[in-house]
LUMNU-423949 format. One record per residue: residue in one letter; y, z, x of N, C-alpha, C in turn; residue number from 1; chain. Coordinates in pm, 1 decimal. Example, Ala and Ser with C-alpha at 12.3 -4.5 7.8 and 13.67 -1.06 7.14 Angstrom:
# LUMNU-423949
<A, <-569.0, 780.0, 1319.0>, <-450.0, 780.0, 1230.0>, <-330.0, 780.0, 1320.0>, 1, A>
<S, <-225.0, 708.0, 1285.0>, <-106.0, 714.0, 1367.0>, <3.0, 787.0, 1290.0>, 2, A>
***
This chain:
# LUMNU-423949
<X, <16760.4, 1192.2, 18827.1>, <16822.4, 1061.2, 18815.8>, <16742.8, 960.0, 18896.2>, 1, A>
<X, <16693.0, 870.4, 18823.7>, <16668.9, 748.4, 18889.0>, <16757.5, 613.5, 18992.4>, 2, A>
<X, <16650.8, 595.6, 19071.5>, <16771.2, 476.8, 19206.2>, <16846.4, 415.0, 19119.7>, 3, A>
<X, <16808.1, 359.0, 19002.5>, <16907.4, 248.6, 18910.7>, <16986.9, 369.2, 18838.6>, 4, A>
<X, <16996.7, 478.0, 18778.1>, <17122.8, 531.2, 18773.5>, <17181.1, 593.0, 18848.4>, 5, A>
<X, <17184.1, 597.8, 18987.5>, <17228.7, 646.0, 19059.4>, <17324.3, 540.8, 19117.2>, 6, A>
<X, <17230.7, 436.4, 19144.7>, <17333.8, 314.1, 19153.0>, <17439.8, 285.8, 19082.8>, 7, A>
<X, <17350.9, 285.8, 18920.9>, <17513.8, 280.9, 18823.5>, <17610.1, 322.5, 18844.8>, 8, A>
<X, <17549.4, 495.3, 18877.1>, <17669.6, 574.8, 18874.5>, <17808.9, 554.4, 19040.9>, 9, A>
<X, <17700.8, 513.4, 19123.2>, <17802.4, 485.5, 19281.0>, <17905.2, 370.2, 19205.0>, 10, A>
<X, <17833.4, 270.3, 19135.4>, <17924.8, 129.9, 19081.1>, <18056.5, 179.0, 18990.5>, 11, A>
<X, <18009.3, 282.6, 18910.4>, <18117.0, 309.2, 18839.5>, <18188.9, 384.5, 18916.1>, 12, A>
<X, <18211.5, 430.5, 19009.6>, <18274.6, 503.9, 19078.4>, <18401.2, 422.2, 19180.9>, 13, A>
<X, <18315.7, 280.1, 19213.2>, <18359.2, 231.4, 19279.9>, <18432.1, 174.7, 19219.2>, 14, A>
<X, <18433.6, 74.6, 19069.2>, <18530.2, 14.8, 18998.0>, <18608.8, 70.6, 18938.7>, 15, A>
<X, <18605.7, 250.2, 18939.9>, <18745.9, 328.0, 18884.0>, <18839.7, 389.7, 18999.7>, 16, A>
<X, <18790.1, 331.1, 19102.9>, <18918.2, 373.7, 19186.2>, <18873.8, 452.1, 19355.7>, 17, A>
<X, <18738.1, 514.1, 19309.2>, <18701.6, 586.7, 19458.5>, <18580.2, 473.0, 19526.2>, 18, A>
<X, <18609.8, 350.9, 19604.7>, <18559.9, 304.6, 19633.9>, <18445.5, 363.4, 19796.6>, 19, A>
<X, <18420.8, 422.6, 19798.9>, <18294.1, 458.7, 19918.2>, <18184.0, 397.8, 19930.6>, 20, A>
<X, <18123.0, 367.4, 19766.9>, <17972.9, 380.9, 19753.0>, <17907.0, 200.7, 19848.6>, 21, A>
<X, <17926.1, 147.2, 19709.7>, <17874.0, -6.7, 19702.6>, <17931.1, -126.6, 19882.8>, 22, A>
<X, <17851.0, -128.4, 19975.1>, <17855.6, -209.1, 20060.1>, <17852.8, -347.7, 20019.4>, 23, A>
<X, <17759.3, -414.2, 19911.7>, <17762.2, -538.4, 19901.0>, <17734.2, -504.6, 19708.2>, 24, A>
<X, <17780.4, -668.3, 19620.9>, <17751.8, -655.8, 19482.2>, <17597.9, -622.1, 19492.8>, 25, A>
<X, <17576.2, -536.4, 19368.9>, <17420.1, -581.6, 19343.0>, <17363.5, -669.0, 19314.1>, 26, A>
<X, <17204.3, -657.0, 19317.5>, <17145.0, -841.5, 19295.8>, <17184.4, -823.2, 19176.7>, 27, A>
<X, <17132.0, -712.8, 19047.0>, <17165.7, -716.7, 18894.2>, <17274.4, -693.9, 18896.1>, 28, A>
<X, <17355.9, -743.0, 18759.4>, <17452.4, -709.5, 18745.4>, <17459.3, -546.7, 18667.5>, 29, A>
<X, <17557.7, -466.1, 18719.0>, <17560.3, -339.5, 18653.3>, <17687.9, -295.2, 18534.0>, 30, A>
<X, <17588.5, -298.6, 18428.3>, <17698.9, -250.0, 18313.9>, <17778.3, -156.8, 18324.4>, 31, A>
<X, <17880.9, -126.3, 18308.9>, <18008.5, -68.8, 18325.6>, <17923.0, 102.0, 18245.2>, 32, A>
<X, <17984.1, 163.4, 18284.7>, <17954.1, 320.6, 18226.9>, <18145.1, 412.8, 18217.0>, 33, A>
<X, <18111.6, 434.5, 18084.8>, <18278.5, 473.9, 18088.3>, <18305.8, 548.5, 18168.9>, 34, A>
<X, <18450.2, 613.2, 18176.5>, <18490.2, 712.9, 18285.8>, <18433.5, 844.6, 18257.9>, 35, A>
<X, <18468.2, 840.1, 18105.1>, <18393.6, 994.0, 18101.4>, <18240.4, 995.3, 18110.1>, 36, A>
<X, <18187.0, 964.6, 18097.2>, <18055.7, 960.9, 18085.3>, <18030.6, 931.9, 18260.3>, 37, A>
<X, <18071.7, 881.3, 18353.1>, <18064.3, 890.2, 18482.4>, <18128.5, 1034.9, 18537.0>, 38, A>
<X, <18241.6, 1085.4, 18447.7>, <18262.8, 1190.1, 18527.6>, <18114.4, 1313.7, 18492.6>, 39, A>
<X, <18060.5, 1306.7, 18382.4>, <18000.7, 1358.9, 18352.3>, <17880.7, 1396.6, 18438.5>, 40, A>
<X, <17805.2, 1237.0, 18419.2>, <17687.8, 1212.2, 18497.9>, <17742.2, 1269.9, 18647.9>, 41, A>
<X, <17845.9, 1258.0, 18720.3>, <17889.9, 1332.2, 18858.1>, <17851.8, 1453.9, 18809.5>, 42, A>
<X, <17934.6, 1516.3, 18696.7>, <17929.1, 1693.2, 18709.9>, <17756.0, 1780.3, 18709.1>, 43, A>
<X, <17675.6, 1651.2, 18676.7>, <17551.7, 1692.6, 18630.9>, <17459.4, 1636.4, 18750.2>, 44, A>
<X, <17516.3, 1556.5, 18840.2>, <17418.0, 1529.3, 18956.4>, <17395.7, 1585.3, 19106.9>, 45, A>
<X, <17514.0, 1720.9, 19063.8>, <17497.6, 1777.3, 19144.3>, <17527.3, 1722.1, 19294.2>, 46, A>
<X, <17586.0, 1623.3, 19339.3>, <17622.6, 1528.7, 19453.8>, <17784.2, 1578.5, 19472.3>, 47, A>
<X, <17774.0, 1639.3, 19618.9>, <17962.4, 1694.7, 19608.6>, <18031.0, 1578.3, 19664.9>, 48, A>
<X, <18000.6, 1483.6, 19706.0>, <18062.7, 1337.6, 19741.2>, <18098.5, 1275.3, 19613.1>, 49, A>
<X, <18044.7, 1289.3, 19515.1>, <18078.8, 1229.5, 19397.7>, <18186.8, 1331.2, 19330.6>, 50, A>
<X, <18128.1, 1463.0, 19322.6>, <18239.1, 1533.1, 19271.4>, <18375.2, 1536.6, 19330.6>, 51, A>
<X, <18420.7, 1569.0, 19449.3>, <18523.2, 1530.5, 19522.8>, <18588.4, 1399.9, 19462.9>, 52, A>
<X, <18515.1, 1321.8, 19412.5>, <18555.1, 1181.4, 19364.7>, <18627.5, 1193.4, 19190.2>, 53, A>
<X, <18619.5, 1288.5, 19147.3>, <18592.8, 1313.5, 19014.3>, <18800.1, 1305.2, 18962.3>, 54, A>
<X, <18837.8, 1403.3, 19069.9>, <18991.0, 1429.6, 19036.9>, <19040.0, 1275.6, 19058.8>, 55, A>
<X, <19033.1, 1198.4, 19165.3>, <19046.8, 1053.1, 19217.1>, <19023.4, 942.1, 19053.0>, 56, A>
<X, <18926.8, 936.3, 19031.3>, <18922.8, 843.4, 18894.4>, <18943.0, 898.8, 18805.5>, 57, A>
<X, <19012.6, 1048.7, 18745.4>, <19053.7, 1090.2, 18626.1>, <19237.5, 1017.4, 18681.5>, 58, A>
<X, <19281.6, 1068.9, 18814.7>, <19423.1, 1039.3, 18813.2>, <19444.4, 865.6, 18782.2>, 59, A>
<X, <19333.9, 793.5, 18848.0>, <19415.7, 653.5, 18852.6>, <19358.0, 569.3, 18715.0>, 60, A>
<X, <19296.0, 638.6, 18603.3>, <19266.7, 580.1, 18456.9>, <19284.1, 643.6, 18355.2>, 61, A>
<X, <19274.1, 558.7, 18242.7>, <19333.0, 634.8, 18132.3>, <19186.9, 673.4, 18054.2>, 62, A>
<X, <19237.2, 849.0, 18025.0>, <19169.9, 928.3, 18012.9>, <19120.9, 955.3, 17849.6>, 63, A>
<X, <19031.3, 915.2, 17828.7>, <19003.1, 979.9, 17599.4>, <18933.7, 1156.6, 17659.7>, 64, A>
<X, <19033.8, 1199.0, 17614.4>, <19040.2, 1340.4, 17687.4>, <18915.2, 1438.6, 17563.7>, 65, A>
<X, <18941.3, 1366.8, 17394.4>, <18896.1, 1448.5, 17338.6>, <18745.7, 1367.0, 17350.9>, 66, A>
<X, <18721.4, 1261.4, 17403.4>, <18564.0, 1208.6, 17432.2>, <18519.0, 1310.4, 17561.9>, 67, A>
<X, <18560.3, 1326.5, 17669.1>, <18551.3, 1427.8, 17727.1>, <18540.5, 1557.5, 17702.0>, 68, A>
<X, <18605.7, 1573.2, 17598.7>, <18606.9, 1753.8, 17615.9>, <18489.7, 1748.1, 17544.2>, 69, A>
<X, <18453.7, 1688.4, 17446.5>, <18285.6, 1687.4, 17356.3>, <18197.0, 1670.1, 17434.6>, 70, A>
<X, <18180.2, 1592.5, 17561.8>, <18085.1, 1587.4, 17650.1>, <18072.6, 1711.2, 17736.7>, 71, A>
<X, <18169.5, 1770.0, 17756.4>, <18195.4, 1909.4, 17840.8>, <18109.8, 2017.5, 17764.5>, 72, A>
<X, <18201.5, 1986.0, 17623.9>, <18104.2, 2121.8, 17574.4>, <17918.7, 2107.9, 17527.6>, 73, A>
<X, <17933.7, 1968.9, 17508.7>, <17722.0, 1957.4, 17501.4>, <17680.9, 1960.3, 17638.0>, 74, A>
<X, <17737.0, 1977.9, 17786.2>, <17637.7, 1966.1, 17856.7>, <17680.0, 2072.8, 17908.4>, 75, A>
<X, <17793.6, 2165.5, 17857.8>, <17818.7, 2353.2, 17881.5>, <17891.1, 2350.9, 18074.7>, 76, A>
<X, <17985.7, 2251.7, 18071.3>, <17997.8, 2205.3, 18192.0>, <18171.6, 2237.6, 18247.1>, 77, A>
<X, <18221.1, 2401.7, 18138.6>, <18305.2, 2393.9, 18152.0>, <18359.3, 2501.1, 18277.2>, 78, A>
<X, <18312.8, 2522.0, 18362.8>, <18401.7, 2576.4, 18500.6>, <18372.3, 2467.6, 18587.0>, 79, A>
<X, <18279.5, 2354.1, 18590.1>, <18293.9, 2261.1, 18700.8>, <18409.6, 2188.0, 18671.3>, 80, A>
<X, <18408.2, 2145.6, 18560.5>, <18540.3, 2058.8, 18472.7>, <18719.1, 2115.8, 18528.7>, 81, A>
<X, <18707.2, 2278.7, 18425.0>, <18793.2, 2355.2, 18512.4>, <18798.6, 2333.1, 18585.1>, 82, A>
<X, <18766.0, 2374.7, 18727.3>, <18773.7, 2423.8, 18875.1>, <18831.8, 2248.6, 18905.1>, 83, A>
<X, <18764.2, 2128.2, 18865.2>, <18865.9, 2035.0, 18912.6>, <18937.2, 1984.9, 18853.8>, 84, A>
<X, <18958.3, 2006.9, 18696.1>, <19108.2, 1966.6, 18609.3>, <19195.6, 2078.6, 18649.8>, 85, A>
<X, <19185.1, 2218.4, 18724.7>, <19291.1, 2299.2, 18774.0>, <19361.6, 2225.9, 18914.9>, 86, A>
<X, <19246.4, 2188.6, 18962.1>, <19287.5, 2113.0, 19120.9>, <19406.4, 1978.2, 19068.5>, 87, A>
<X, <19345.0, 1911.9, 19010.7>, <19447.2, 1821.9, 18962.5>, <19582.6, 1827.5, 18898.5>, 88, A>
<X, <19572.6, 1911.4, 18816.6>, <19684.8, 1981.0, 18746.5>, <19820.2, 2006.5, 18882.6>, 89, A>
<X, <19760.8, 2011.5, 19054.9>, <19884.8, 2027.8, 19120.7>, <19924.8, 1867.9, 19092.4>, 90, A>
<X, <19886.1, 1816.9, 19043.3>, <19983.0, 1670.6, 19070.7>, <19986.6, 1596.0, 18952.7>, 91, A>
<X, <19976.6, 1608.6, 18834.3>, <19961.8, 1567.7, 18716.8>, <20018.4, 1678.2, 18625.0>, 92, A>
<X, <20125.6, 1625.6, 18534.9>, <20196.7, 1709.1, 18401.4>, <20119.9, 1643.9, 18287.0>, 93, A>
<X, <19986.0, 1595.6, 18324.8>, <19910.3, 1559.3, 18179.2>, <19889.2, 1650.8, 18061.5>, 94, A>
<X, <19953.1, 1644.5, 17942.7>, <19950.5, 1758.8, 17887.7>, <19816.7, 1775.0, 17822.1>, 95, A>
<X, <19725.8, 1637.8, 17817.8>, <19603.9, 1654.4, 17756.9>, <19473.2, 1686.4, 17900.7>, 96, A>
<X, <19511.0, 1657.1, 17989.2>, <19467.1, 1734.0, 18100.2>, <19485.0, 1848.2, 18098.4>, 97, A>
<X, <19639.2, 1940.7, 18097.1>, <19605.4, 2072.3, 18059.6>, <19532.8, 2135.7, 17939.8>, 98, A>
<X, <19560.3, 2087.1, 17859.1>, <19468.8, 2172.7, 17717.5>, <19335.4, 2158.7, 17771.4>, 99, A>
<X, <19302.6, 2070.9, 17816.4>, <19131.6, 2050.6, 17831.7>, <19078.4, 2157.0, 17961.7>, 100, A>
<X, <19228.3, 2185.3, 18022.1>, <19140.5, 2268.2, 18173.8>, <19175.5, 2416.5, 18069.0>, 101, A>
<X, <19269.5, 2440.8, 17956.5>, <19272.8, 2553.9, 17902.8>, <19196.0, 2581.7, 17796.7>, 102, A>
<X, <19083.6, 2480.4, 17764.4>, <18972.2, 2494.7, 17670.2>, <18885.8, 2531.6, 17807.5>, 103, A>
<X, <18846.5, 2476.7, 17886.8>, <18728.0, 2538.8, 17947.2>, <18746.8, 2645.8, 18014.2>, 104, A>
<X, <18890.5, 2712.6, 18032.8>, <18879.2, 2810.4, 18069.9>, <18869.3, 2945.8, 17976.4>, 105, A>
<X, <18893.4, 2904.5, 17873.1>, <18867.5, 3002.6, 17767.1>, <18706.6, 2993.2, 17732.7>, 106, A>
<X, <18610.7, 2910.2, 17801.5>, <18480.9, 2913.8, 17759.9>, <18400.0, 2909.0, 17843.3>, 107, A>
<X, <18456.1, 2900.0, 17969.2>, <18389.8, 2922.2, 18097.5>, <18289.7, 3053.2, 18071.7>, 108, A>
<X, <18165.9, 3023.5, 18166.6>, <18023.6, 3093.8, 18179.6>, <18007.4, 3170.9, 18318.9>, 109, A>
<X, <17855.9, 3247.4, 18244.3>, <17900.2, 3320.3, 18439.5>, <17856.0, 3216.7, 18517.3>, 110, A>
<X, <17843.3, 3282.7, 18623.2>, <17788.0, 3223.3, 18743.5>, <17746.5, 3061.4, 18735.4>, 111, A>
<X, <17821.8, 2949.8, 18801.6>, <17734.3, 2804.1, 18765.6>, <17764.7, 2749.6, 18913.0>, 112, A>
<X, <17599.0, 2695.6, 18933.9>, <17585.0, 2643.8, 19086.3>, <17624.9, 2511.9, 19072.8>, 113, A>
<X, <17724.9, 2461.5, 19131.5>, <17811.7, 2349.7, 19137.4>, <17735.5, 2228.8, 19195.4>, 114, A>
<X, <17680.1, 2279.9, 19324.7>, <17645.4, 2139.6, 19421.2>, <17485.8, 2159.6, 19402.4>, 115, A>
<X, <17413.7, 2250.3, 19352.7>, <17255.9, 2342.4, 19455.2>, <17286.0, 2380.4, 19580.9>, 116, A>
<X, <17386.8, 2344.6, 19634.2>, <17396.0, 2425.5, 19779.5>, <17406.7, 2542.0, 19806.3>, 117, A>
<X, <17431.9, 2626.7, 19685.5>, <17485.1, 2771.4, 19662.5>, <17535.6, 2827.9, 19830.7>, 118, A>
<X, <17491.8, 2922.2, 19872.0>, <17514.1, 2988.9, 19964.2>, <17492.8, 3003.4, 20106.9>, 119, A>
<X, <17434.1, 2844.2, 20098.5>, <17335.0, 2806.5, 20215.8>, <17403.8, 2795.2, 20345.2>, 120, A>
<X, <17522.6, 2743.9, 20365.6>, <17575.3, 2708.0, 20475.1>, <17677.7, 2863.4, 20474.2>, 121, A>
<X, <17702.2, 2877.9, 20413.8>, <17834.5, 3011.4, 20421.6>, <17807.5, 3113.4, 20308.0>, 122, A>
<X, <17704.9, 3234.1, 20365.5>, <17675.2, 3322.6, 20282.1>, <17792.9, 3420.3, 20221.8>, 123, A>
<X, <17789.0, 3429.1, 20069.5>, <17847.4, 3488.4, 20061.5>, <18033.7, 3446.2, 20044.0>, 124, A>
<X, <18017.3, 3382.1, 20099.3>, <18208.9, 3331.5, 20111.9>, <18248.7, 3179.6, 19990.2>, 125, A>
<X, <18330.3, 3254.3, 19909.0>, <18356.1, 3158.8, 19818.5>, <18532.9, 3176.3, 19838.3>, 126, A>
<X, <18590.6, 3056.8, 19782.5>, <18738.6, 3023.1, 19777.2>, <18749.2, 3104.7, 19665.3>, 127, A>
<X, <18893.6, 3146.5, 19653.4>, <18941.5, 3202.2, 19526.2>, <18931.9, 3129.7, 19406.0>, 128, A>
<X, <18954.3, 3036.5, 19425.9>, <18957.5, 2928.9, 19284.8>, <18773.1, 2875.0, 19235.3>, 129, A>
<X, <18670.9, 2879.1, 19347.7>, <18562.1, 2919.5, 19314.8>, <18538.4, 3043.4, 19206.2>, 130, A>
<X, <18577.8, 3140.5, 19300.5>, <18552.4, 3318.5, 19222.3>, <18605.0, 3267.3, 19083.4>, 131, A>
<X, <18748.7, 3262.3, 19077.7>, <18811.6, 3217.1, 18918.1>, <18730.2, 3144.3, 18803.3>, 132, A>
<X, <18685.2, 3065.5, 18893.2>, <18564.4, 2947.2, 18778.6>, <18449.9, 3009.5, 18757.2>, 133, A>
<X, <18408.8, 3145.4, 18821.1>, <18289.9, 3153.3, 18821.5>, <18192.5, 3042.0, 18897.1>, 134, A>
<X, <18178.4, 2973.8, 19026.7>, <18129.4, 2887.5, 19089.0>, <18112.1, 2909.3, 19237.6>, 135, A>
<X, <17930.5, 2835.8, 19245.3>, <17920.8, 2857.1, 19348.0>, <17881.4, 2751.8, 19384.0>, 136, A>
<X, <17909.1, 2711.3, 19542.1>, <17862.4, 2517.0, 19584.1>, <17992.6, 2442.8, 19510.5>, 137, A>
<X, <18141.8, 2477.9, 19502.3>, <18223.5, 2439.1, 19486.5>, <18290.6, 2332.8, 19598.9>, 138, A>
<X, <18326.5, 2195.5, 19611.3>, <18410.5, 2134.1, 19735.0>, <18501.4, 2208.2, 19706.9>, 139, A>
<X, <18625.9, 2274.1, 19845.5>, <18721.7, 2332.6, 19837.2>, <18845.8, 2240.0, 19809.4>, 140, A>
<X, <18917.2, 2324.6, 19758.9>, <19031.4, 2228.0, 19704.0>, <19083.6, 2200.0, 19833.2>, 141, A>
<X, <19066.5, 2242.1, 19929.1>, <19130.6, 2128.0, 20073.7>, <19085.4, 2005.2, 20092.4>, 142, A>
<X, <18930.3, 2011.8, 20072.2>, <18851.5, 1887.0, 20083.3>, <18868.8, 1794.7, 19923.8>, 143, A>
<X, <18901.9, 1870.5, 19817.8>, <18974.0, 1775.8, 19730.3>, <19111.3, 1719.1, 19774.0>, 144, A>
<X, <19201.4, 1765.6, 19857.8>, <19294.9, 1748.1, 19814.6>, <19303.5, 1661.1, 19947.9>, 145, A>
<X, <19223.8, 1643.6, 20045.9>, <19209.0, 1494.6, 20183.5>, <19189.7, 1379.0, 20079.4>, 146, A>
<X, <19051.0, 1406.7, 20007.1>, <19001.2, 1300.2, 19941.9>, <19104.6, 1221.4, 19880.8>, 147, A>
<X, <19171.7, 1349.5, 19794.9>, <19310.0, 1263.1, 19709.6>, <19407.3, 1248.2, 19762.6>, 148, A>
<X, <19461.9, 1231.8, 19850.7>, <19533.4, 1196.1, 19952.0>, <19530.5, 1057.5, 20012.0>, 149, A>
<X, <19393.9, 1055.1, 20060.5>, <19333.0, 959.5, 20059.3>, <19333.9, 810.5, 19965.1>, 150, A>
<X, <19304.2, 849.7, 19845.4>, <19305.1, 760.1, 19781.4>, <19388.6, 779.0, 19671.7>, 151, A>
<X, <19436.4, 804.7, 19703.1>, <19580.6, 807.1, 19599.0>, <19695.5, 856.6, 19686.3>, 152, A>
<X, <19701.7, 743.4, 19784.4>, <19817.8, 808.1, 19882.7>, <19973.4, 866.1, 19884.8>, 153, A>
<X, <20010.0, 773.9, 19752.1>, <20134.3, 816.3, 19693.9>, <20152.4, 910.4, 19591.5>, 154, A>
<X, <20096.9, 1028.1, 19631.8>, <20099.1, 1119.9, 19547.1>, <20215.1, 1154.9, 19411.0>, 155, A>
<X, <20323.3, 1123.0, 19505.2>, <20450.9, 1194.2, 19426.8>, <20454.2, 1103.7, 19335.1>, 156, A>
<X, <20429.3, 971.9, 19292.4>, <20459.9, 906.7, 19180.2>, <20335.2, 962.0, 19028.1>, 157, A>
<X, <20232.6, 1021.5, 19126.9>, <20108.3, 1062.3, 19014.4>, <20147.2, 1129.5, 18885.1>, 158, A>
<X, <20246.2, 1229.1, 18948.5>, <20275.4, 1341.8, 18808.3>, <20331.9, 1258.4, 18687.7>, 159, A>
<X, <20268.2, 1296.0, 18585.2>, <20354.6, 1210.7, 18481.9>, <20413.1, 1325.9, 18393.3>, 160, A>
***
């Protein structure tokens, strides 16, 4: 990924809800990149600051679930998808959120390195819900679930 899509991608991140990235506007202006296609570009850039971010702008926008699930399956991206449409699923009765975490789990692959960090900091030791996805370099759903906390502080109104 190049500085200008990388940028894109911090911008879109920031105008769907997980604001971290962007300190000041850019000099250019940056075209909008849909949600799915940002969650995407996250699942594929390998950045766990962004992924952590991923459950955060699926809860607070509205989701074209079957534009998503077509992007899932051309870029074969279905236990990262899983592993955080399961995390979400504690706080969301989306029923098109579930079918989509129960399509990729019926097509989930072996082994998929989540972050490149694989095993580097903690050999060997994966969360259960890692093992389940088949994933390694997974953020733990604790550190998902600060993030979303965080920014989506009122949890209990989320479930729909």
């Amino acid at each position: 990924m190049t500085t200008t899509d990388i940028n894109k991608l911090y911008a879109s991140f920031d105008r769907l809800g997980f604001d971290l990235f962007l300190i000041s506007e850019p000099e250019v202006p940056i075209l909008p990149i849909s949600l799915e296609d940002t969650v995407i570009k996250a699942l594929l850039g390998a950045k766990p600051r962004l992924q952590e971010g991923i459950p955060i702008i699926l809860i607070k926008n509205k989701v074209d679930y079957e534009k998503l699930k077509q992007s899932i399956k051309q870029n074969k991206l279905w236990n990262a998808f899983g592993y955080l449409g399961e995390f979400m699923l504690q706080y969301s009765n989306d029923s098109g959120l579930k079918e989509l975490v129960d399509y990729c789990r019926d097509n989930k692959t072996p082994i998929v390195n989540m972050s490149g960090l694989s095993d580097a900091y903690f050999p060997n030791q994966r969360f259960v819900e890692e093992q389940k996805w088949n994933l390694i370099g997974a953020p733990s759903f604790h550190a998902l679930e600060k993030q979303f906390k965080r920014y989506c502080r009122d949890v209990s109104k989320i479930k729909y």
